[in-house]
Every structure is written in C-alpha cells, then in structure tokens.
NUTIZA-772537 format. One record per residue (C-alpha): residue number from 1; residue in three letters; y, x, z. Coordinates in Angstrom, 3 decimals. Layout:
% residues N
ATOM;seq;type;y;x;z
ATOM;NUM;Ala;Y;X;Z
...
//
This chain:
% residues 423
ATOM;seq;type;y;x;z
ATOM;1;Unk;130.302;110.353;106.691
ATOM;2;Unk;133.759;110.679;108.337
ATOM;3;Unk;133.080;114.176;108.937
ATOM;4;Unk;134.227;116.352;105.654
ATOM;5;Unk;131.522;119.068;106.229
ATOM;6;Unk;128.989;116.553;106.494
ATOM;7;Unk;129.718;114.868;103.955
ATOM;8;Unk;129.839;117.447;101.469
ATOM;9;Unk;126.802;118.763;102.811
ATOM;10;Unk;125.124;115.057;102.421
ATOM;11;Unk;126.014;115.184;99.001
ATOM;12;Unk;125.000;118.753;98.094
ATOM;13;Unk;120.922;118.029;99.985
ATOM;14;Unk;121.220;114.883;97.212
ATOM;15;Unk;121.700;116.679;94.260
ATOM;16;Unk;118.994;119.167;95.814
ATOM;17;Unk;116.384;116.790;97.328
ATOM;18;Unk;116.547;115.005;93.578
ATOM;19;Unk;115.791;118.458;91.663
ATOM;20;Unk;113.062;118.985;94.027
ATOM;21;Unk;111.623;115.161;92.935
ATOM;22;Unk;112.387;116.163;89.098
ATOM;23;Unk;110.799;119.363;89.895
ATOM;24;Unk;107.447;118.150;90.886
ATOM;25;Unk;107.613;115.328;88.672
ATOM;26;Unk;107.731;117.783;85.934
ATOM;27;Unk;104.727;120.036;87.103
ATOM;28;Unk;102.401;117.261;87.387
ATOM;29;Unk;103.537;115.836;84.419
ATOM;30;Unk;102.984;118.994;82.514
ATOM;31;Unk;99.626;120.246;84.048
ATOM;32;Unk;97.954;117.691;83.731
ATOM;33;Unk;99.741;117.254;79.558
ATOM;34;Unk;97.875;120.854;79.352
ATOM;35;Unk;94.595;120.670;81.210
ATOM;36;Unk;93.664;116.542;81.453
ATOM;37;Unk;92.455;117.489;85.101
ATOM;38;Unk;92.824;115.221;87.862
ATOM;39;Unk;91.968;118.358;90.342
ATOM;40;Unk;94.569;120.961;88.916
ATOM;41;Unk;97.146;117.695;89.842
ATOM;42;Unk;95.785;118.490;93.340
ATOM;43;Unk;96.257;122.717;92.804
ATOM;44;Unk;99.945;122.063;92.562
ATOM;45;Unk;99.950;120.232;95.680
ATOM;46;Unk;97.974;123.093;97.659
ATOM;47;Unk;99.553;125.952;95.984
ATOM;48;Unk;102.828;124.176;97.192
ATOM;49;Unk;101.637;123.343;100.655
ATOM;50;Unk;100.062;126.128;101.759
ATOM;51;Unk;102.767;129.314;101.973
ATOM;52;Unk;105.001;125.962;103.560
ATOM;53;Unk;102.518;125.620;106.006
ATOM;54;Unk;101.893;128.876;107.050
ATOM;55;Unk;105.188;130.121;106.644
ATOM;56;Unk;107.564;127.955;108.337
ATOM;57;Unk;107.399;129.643;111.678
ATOM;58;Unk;108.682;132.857;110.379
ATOM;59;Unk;111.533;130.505;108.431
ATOM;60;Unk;112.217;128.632;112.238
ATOM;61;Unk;113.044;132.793;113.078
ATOM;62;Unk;114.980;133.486;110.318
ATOM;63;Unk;117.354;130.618;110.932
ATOM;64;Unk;117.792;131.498;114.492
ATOM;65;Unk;118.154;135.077;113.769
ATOM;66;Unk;120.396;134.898;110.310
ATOM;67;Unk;123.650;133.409;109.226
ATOM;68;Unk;122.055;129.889;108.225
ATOM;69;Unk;124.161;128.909;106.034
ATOM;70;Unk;123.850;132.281;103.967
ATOM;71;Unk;119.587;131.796;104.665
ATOM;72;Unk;120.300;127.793;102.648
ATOM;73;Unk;122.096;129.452;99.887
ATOM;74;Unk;120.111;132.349;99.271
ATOM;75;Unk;116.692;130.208;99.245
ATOM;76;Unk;118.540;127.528;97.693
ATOM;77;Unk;120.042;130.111;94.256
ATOM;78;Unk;116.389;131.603;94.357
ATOM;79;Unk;114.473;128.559;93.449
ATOM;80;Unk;117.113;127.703;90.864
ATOM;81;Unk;116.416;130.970;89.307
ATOM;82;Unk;112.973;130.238;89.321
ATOM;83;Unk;113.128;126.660;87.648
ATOM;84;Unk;115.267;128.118;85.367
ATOM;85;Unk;112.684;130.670;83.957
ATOM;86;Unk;110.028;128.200;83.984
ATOM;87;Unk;112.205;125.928;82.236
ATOM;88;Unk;112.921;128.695;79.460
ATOM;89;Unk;109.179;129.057;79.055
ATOM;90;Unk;108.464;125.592;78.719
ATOM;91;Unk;111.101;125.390;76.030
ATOM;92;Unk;109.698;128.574;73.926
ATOM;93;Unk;106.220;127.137;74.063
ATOM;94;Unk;104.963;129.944;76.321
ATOM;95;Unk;104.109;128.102;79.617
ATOM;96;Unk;100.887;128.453;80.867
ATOM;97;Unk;99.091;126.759;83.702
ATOM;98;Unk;99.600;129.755;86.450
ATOM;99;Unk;102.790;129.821;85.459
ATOM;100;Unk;103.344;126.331;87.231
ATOM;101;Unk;101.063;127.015;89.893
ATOM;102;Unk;102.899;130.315;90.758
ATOM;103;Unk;106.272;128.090;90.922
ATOM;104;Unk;105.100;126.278;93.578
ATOM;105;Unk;103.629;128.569;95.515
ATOM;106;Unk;106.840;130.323;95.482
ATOM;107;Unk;108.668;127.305;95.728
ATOM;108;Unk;106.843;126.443;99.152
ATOM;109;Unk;106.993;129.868;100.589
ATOM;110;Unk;111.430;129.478;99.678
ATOM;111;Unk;111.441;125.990;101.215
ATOM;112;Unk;109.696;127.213;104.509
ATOM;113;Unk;112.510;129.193;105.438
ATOM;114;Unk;114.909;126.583;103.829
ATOM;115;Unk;114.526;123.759;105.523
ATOM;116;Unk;114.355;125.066;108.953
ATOM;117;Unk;117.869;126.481;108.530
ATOM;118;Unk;118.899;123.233;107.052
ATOM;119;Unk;117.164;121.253;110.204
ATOM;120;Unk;119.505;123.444;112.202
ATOM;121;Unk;122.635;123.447;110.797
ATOM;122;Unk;123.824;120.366;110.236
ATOM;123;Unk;123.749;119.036;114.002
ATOM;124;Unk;126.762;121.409;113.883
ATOM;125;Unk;129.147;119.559;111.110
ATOM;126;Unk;128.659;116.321;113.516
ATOM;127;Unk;129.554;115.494;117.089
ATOM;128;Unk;126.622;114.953;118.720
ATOM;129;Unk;126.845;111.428;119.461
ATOM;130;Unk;126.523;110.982;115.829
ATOM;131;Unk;122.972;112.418;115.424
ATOM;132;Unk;121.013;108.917;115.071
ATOM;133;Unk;123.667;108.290;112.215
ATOM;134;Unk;123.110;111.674;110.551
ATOM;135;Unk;119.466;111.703;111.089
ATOM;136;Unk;119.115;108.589;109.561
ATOM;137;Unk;121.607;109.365;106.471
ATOM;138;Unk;119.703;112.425;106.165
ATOM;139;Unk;116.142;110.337;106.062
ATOM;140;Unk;117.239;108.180;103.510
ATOM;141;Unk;117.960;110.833;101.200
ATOM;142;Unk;114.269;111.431;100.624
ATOM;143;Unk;112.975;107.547;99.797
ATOM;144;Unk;116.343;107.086;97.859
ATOM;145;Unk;115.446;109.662;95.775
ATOM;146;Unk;111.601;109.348;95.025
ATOM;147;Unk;112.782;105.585;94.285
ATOM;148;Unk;115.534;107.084;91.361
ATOM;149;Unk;114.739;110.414;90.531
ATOM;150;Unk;111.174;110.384;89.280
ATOM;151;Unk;112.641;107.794;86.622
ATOM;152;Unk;115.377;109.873;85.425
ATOM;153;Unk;112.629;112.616;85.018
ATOM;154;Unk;110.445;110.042;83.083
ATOM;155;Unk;113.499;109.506;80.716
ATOM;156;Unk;114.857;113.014;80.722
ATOM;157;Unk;110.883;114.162;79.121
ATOM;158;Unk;110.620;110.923;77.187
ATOM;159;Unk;113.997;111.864;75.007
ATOM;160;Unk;114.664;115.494;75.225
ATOM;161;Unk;110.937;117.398;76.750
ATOM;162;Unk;110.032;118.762;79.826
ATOM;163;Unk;112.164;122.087;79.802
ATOM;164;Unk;115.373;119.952;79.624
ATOM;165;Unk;113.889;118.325;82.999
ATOM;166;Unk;113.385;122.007;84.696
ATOM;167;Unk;116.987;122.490;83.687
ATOM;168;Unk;118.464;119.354;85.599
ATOM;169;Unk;115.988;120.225;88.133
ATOM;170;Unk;117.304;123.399;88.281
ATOM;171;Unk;120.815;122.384;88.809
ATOM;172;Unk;120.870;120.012;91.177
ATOM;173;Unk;119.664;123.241;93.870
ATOM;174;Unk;122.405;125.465;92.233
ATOM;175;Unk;124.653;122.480;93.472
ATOM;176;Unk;123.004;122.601;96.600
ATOM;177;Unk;123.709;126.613;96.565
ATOM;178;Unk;127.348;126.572;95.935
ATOM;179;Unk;128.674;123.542;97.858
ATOM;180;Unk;126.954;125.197;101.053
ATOM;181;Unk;128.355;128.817;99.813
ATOM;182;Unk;132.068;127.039;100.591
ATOM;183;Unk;131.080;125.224;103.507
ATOM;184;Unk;132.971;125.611;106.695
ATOM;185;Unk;130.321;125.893;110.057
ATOM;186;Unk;131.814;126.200;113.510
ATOM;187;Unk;130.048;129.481;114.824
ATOM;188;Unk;127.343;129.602;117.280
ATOM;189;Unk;127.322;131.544;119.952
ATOM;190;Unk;125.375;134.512;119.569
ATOM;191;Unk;122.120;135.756;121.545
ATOM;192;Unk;120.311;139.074;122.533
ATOM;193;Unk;117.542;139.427;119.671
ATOM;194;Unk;114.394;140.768;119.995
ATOM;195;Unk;111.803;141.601;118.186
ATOM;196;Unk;110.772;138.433;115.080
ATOM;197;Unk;107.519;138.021;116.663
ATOM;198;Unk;108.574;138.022;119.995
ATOM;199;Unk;111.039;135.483;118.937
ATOM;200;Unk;108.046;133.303;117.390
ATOM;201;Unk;106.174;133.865;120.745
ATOM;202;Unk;109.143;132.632;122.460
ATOM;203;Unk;109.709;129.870;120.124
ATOM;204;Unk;106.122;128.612;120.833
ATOM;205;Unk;105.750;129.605;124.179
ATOM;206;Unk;109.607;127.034;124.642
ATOM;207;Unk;107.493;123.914;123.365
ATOM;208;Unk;104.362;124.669;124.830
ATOM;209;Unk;106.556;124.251;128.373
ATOM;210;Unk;108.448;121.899;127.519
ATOM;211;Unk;106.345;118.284;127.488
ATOM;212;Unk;108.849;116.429;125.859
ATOM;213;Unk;108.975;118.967;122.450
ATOM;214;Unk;105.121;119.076;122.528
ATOM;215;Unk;104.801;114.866;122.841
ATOM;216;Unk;107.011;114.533;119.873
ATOM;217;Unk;105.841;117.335;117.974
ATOM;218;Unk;102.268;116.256;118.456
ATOM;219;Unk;103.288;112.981;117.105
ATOM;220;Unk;104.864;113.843;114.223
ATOM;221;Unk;101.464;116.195;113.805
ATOM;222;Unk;99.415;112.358;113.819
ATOM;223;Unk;101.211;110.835;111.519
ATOM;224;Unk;101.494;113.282;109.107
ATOM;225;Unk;97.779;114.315;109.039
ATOM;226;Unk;96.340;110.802;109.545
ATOM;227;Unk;98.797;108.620;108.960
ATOM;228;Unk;99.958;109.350;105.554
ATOM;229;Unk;96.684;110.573;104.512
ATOM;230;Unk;96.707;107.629;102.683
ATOM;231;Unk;98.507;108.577;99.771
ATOM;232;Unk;96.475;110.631;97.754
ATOM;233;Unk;94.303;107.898;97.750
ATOM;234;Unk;96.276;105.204;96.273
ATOM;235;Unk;94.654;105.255;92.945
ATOM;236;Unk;91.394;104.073;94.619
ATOM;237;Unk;92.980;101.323;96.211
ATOM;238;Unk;95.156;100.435;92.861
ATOM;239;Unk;92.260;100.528;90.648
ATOM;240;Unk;88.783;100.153;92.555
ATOM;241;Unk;89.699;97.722;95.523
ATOM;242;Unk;93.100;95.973;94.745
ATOM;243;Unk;92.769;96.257;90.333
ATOM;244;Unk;96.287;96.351;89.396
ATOM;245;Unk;96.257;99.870;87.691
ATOM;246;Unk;98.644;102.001;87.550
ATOM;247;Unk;101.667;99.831;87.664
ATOM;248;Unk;100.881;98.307;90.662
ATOM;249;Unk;100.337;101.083;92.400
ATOM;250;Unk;103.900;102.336;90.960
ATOM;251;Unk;104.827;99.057;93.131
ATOM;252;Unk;102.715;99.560;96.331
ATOM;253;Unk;104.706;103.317;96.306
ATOM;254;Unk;108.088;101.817;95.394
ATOM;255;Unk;107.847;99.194;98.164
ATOM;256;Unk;107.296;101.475;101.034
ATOM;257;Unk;110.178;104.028;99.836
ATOM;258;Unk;112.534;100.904;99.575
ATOM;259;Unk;111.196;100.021;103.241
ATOM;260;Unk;112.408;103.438;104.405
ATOM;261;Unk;115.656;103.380;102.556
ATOM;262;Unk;116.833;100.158;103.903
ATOM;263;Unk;115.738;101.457;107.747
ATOM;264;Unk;117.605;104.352;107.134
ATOM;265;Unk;120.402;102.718;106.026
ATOM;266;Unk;120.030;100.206;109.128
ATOM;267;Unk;119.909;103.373;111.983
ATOM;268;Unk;122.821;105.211;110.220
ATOM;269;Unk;124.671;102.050;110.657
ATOM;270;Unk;124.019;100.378;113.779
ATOM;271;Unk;120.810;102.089;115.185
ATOM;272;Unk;122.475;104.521;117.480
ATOM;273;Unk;121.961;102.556;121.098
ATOM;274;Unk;119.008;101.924;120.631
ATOM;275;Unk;116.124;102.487;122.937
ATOM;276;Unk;114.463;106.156;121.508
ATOM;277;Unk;111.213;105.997;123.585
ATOM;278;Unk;110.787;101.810;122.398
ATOM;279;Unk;111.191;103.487;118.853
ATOM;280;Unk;109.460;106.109;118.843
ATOM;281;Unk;105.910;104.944;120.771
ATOM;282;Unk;106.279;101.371;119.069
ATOM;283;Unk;106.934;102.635;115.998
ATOM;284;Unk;104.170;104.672;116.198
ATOM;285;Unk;101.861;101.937;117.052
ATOM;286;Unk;102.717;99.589;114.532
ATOM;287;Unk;102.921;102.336;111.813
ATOM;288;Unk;99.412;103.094;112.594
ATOM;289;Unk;98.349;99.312;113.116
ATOM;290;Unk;99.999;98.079;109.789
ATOM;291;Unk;97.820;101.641;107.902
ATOM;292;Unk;94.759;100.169;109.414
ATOM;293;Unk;95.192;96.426;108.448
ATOM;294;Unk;96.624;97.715;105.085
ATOM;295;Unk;92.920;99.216;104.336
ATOM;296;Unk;90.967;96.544;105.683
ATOM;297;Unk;93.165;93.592;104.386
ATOM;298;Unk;92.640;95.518;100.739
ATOM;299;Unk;89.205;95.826;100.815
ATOM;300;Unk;88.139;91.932;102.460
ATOM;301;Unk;91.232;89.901;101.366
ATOM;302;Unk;92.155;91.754;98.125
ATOM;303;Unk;95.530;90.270;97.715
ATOM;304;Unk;98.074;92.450;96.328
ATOM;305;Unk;100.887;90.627;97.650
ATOM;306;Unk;99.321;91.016;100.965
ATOM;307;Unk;99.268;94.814;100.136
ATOM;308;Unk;102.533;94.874;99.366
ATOM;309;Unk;104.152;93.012;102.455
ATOM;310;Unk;101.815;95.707;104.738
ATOM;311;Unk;103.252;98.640;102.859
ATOM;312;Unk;106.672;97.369;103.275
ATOM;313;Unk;106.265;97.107;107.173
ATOM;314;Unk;104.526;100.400;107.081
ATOM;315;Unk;108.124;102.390;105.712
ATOM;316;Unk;110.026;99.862;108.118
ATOM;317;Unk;107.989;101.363;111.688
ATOM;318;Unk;107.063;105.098;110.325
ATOM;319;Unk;111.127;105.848;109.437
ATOM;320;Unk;112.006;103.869;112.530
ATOM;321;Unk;109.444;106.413;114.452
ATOM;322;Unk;110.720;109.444;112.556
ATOM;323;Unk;114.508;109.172;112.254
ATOM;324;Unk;114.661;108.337;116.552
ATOM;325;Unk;112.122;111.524;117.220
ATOM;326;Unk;113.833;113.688;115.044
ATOM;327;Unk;117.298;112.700;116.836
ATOM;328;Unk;115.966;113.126;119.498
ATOM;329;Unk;114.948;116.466;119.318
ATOM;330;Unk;117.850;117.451;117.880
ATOM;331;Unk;120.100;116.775;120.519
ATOM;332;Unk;118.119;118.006;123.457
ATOM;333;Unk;117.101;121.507;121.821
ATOM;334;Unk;119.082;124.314;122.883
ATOM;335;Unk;120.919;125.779;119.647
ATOM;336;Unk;119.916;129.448;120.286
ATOM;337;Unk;116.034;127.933;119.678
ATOM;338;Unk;116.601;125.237;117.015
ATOM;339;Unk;115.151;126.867;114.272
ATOM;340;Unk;111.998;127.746;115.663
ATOM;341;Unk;111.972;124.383;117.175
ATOM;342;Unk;112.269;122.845;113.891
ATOM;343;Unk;110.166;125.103;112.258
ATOM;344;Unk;107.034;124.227;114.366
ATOM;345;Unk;108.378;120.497;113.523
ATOM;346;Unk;108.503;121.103;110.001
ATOM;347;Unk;105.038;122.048;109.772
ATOM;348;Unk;103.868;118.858;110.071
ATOM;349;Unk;105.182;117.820;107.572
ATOM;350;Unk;103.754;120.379;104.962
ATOM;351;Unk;100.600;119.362;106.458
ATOM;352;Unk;99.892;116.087;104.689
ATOM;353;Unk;97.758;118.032;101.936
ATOM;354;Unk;95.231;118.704;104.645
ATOM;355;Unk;95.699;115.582;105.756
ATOM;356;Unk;94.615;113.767;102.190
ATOM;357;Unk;91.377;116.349;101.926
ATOM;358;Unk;90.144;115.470;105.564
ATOM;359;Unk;90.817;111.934;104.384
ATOM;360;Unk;89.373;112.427;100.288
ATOM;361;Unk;85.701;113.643;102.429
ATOM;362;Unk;86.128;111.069;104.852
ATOM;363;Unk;86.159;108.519;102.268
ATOM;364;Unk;82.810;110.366;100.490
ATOM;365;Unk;81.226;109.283;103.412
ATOM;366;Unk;81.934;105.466;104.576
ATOM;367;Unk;84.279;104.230;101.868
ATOM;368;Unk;88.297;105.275;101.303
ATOM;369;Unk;89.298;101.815;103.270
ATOM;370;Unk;87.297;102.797;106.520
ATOM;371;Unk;88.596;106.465;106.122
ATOM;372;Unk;92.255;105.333;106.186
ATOM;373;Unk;92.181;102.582;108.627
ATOM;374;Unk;90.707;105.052;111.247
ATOM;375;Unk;92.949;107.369;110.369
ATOM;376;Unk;95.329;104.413;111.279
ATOM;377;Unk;93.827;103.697;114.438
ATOM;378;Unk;93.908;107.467;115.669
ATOM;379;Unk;98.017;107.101;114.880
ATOM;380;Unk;98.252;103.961;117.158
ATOM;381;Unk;96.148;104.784;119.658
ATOM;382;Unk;97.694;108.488;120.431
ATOM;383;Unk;101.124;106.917;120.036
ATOM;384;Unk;99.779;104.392;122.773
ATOM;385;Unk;98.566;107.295;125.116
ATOM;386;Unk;101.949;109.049;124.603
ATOM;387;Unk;103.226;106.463;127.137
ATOM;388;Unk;101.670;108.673;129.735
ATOM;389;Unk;103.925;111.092;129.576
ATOM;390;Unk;106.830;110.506;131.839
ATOM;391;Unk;109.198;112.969;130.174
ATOM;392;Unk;108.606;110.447;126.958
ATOM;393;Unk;109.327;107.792;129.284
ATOM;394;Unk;112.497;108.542;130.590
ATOM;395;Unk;113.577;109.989;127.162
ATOM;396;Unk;116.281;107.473;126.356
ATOM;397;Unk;118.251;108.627;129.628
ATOM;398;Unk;117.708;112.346;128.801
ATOM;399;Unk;119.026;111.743;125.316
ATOM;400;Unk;122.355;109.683;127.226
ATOM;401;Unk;122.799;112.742;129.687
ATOM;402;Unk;122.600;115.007;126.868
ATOM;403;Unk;124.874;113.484;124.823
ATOM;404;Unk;127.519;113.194;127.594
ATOM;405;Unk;127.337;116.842;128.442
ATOM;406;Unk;128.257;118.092;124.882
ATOM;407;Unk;131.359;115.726;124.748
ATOM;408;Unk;132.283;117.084;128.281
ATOM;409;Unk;131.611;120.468;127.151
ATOM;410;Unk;132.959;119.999;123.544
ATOM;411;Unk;136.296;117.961;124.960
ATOM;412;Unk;136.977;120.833;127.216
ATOM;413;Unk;136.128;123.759;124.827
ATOM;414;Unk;139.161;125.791;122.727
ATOM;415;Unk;139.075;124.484;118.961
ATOM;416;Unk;135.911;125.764;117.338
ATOM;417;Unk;136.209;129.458;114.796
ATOM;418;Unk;134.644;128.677;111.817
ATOM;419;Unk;132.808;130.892;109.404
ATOM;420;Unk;134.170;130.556;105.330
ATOM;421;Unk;132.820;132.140;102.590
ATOM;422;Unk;134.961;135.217;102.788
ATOM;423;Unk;133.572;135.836;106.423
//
C-alpha cells in the first residue's frame, strides 16, 4: 500500500468489486420479488456466466493488444451506464424480467474483457517482489466485500427500494472508471501485433508449452468446477441435512468469507517467503479434503458447529492455494502475454455455474453430500498428482530467480515514462 498507484487503484477495485456485490444482490433480490422462481435465481447466474466464459479469451487479447488502462475504464463507464438505466426502470415501475437478465448478460460479456486487463495491469504499479502482498490485498477485496456489501444492499432496499440500490451500485464502477482514468502506468514495451486470433492461438499455444502455466491453470480449473460446486447447494445442506434455515446458512457463507479475509490479510502481511509449491499443492489438498469431510461430517454427524469449523478451514487452504498460484503466475509471465495468460486463468473462474449444474445432477443421483465430497476428493487427489510435475516442484526457486532478475533489470533501467490521462 506504499505504492500511490496501487493504492489508489486498491481503493477504486473496492468501490467497484462492492457495486458488483450490490449489483447482483439486487437482481436476485428483484427476480425472484417478480417471478417467486427458484430457477430464474439460477437464469441470472447463467445469463451472467456464460458471455464471461466464452468471452474472456478475446478480453486476455484485448488487454495485450489495447491501452489497458483505457480497456478498465471504458468497460468499467459502460456497465455504470447500464446499472444506471436499469436502475431508472426499476424506479418508474417499468422493469421487467429480461430486462435483468439482459444486464447480466451484458454485464458478463463487459467483465470478460475487464478483468483480464485488470489481472494485467496492476503487477505494473508494484515492484515485483511485492506481488504475494498485492495478490493477497487484491484477494481480500472479494470476501471483504460479500461479508459488507450484501448488507448495505439489504438496508439500502429495506429503506429507500431497489432502484436506489442500482444507483449505489452504479457508482461505485463510475468510481472505479474515473480513479483509473487519472491513473499514472509506467508504459510497456510495445510488440509486433498480429492478427487477434493469431494472438489467441499464440496465447494458447504459450500455456499449452509451458508445464508450469498449464499445472496451475488446470488447478485453478479443479477447484473452481469441483471444488466450489458446493455452493449452489447450500440450501440443501442448511435446510434438509444440517436444519438451521436460512440464517444458518447466512453463517456457514459468512464463516468461509471471514476465513478468506483473514488469510488474505495474513499473505499481504507476512506471507511473502513462503514456500509457493507447499502452498499451492497443500492447499489444494486440504481444500479438497476439508469439502469432502464438510459433506460427509453434515450428513452422519449433523453438527452445525462442526459445519462451521470445516467451512472456516475450507476459506483458510482454498485462498492460501489461490493467492500463492495467482502470484505466482504473475511474476513468471512475460508482460507482452499477460492478458491472454490471465484470460485463460480467468475462465475458471466464470466456470463455477457449470460447476454447480454438474454438481445439482450429480446430487439427483446419489444424494447432494456424496456429490460434493467427490467433487472434494477429485480437488485433493489432482492437487496430489500435481506433485509430479517437476516444473511445480521447483517452482519456489523459479519464482526467487524471477524475482531477482526484475530488480536487476528494474535497478539498472532509466526511470520508467508513464502514460497520464492527457497521453
């Protein structure tokens, strides 16, 4: 946080990262206010997932090929427009359901060429030995704010309706817009450009050679699709298996986002030495291994408490497995490819729908317990094989020798240009 341009941009992804909470918060809310169906809950989450999914390739080209810090505010202005109009129909009474399924649609086709040019700017408003720290600060920025912002939201429709929500929603990416309008970015050095799809061959084609992107990519991949598949099933586990309703699974959610916060917190602090390959394969296993026993404890124990401690070490080993991969990848891609690199990172992410559907017919079949404790198991055990690979092995020193070579090369490099706003 030393570092002004960090900071500021910190700050900004915030005030952004909370409208985008609000945001969905809202649409839920209000769909399900209009139709009283639990499956049009699950139409937002598709329509949202899907352009993000098959999108974010193209956005992993854009932000090598475009001025990303123009590509953040453009997307970022875009969806504020959007939430804006949808908050001016909600407030006339003329809302109707496409209406909110078209916003996020749209929303997820903006943010897949978003957040790969956010993934690959900031590594260059830090020195690199400071990526664990940023990483995590960056991390905690999403727990911290589904902890706090889908309360304001509740309050914000409680006293003044569900437009006034869009609005605030709709602000805190205007923030996001302006603050990175102003922000200063040392320039990167430029490249020959080709063709875009020869640029997403290339982008491919770099981490399909390259074990070491591939391992960590492929992890992510796991525990996005298996491991987390988990969470549109919480209901069944809050009211079927565990009976605590809907306030205890508000706690059983709150619990693993506090989990994640605090580890956050923890890496941007003190985690930087720390072993990446112990991190990132044992945080893997035990991620997986505390899914697993979560499930199983729920449905022969049934102790809530018990439920509670497992979803707390759950958000503990999947950040510490997350914030050390995605550090790590940072600092050994090459900048000229770190948006594609990112991109094909950041699709695992907008996976997780799939991820819940695979594990919604799993469950159809042998119980929701069995389908997310093997869905567990498959996170430990590929996390366990990833051991294997010897470019995983000796990642640690790769991430050291890294390191060094950007200070060498940064300590002997002519102060950096940078780009303003006027540029």
């Amino acid at each position: 946080m030393r570092y002004p341009a960090f900071r500021a941009f910190w700050f900004a992804m915030v005030a952004s990262v909370s409208g985008f909470q609000i945001l969905r918060f809202g649409q839920f809310w209000l769909i399900f206010e209009m139709t009283g169906s639990p499956l049009a809950l699950g139409y937002v989450g598709l329509a949202n997932g899907v352009p993000a999914i098959v999108l974010n390739l193209f956005g992993g080209v854009a932000a090598d090929r475009m001025d990303q810090r123009r590509l953040i505010v453009a997307a970022q202005a875009i969806i504020a427009v959007l939430i804006f109009g949808l908050a001016t129909l909600t407030l006339l009474d003329l809302v109707q359901v496409w209406h909110l399924l078209a916003m996020a649609f749209l929303a997820g086709a903006i943010e897949a060429f978003d957040q790969p040019a956010r993934r690959a700017l900031f590594p260059h408003l830090i020195e690199r030995r400071d990526m664990m720290s940023a990483v995590a600060m960056n991390s905690a920025v999403w727990p911290g704010t589904r902890i706090a912002a889908p309360a304001v939201a509740g309050v914000i429709i409680a006293v003044f309706g569900t437009a006034a929500a869009f609005y605030v929603s709709g602000a805190g990416f205007l923030i996001m817009a302006v603050v990175v309008y102003f922000l200063s970015v040392p320039r990167v050095a430029g490249r020959v450009r080709t063709g875009a799809f020869q640029d997403l061959k290339e982008g491919v084609s770099f981490v399909g050679r390259n074990s070491i992107f591939s391992c960590l990519i492929a992890l992510t991949f796991f525990n996005s699709f298996f491991g987390m598949s988990y969470i549109p099933l919480m209901p069944i586990f809050a009211v079927d298996i565990l009976r605590v309703g809907a306030d205890g699974q508000g706690w059983l959610m709150g619990i693993g986002g506090v989990a994640s916060l605090m580890t956050s917190i923890w890496f941007a602090a003190w985690g930087g030495n720390t072993s990446k390959t112990l991190l990132i394969i044992g945080g893997g296993i035990m991620s997986g291994l505390s899914v697993a026993a979560f499930a199983v404890t729920s449905l022969w124990v049934g102790s809530f408490v018990l439920a509670l401690v497992l979803m707390f070490v759950m958000g503990v080993f999947n950040t510490m497995q997350n914030t050390a991969l995605q550090a790590s990848m940072q600092i050994l891609v090459p900048d000229h490819i770190r948006g594609r690199v990112m991109g094909l990172y950041g699709m695992t992410y907008n996976i997780r729908p799939l991820g819940g559907m695979q594990a919604g017919a799993l469950a159809g079949l042998i119980t929701a317990p069995f389908a997310i404790a093997i869905g567990g198991l498959a996170v430990a055990v590929f996390a366990a094989a990833t051991v294997l690979n010897r470019d995983l092995r000796r990642l640690t020193g790769m991430v050291r020798e890294s390191e060094t070579r950007l200070s060498d090369e940064a300590a002997g490099a002519p102060q950096a240009q940078t780009t303003t706003a006027g540029s």
